[in-house]
N, C-alpha and C positions, 0 to 999 in steps of 0.2 A: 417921462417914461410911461408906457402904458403898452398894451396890449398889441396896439396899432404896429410896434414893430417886428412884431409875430409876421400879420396881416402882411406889412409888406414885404416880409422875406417871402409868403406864400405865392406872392406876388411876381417875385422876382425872377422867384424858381418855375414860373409858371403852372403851380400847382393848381390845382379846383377843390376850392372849398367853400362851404358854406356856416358863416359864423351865429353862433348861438349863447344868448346870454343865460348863464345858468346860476344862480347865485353870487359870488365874487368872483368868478371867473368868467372867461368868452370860450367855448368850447368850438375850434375848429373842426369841423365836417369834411372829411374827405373822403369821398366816396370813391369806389374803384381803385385806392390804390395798391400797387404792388412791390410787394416785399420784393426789396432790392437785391440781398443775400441772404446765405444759409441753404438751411432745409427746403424749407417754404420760397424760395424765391420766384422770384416771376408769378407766387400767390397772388390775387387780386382780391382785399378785404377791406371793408369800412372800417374806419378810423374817426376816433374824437381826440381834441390833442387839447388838452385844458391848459389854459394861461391866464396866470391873475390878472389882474386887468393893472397892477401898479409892477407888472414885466420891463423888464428882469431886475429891477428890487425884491419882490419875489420869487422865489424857485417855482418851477414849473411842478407837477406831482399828478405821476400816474399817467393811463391812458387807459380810452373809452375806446370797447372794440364791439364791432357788431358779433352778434351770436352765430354759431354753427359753420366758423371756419375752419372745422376739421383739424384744429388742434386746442383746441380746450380743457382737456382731459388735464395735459402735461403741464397748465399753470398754474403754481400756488397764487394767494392772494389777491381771488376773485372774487369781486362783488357787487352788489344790484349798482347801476348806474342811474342820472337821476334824467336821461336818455329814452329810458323806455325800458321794457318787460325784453326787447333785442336786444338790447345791451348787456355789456356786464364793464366792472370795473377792473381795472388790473392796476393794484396797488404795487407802484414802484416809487422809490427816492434817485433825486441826484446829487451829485457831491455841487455844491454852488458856492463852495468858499469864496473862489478867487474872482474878481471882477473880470480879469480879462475871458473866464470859461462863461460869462452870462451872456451869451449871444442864442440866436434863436439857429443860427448852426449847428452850435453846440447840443442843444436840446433836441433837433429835427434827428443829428446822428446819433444821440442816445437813444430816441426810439426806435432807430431802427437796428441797430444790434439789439433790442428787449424784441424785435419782432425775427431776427436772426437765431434766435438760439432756440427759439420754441420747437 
């Protein structure tokens, strides 16, 4: 198990990203993309999507988002990211009990209802 099955779901779905080793985790890079639903839909914002690299025996945790996309104000539990001085972190959990929810599915459409309701 590792990481790499992040990488080739990113793959599959044919997203763009650029991976970064940041401590124990690989921090996907995706640049440009756009929030699918909600408010903000059809937004177009950078995104860091952090995965331990021993995925999905680990839970995923949190998401790295570039600064000054115009809804920042409305999130609690934000913090310096180790991304750069444009980032910020956004401290979220997911529920990871059941093995059959450890998929990189699973976690791709968790962040995106956390980028839905902002």
């Amino acid at each position: 198990m590792s990481a790499s099955m992040f990488q080739e779901f990113l793959e599959t779905k044919k997203i763009k990203f650029e991976g970064k080793d940041v401590q124990d985790k690989i921090i996907f890079l995706l640049t440009e993309y756009s929030i699918p639903f909600g408010k903000y839909s059809n937004k177009v914002v950078d995104i860091g999507i952090p995965i331990p690299k021993d995925f999905p025996n680990s839970a995923p945790y949190g998401l790295h988002i570039k600064k000054n996309h115009g809804f920042e104000e409305q999130i609690p539990n934000r913090n310096p990211s180790p991304l750069g001085e444009d980032w910020e972190f956004w401290s979220r959990g997911i529920k990871w009990d059941e093995p059959k929810v450890r998929t990189s599915q699973y976690y791709f459409d968790h962040i995106n209802r956390w980028l839905e309701v902002v």
